[in-house]
C-alpha positions as a printed Julia matrix, in Angstrom:
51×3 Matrix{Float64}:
   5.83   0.35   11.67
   4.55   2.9     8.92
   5.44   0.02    6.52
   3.55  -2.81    8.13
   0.23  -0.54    8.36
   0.6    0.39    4.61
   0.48  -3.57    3.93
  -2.11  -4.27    6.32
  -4.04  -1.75    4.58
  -3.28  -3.14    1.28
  -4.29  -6.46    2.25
  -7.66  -4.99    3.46
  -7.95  -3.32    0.05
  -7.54  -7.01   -1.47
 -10.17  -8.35    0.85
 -12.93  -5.59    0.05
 -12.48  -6.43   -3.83
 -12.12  -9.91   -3.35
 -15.89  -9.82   -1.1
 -17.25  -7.33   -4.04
 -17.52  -4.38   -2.12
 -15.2   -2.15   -4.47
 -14.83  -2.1    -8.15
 -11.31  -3.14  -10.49
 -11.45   0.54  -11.1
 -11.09   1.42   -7.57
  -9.43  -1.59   -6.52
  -6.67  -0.34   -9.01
  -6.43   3.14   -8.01
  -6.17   2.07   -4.34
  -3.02  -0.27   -4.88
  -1.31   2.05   -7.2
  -1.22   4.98   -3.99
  -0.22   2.37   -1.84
   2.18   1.32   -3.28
   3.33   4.89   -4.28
   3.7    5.23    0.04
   5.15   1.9     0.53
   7.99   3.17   -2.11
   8.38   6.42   -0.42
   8.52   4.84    3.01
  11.33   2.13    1.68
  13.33   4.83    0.0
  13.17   7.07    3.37
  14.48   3.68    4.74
  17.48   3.48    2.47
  18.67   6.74    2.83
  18.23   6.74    6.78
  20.36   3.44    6.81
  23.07   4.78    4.25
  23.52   8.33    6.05
């Protein structure tokens, strides 16, 4: 579930740049820490499932 927000909130970033309302520079900066998360949260994964 964590997973699906993190995307939904990445496709929300991609929307507000898209529309103008955030720069490259922050557009950027936002998908590069949510995409940090979504790694943590699929590595979490993989180690839950190989335990």
């Amino acid at each position: 579930m964590a997973f699906s927000s993190a995307v939904e909130v990445l496709n929300q970033i991609i929307i507000t740049h898209e529309l103008g309302f955030i720069s490259i520079e922050d557009y950027t900066q936002l998908r590069k820490i949510v995409e940090s998360i979504t790694n943590k949260l699929n590595a979490l994964r993989n180690y839950q499932i190989n335990k």
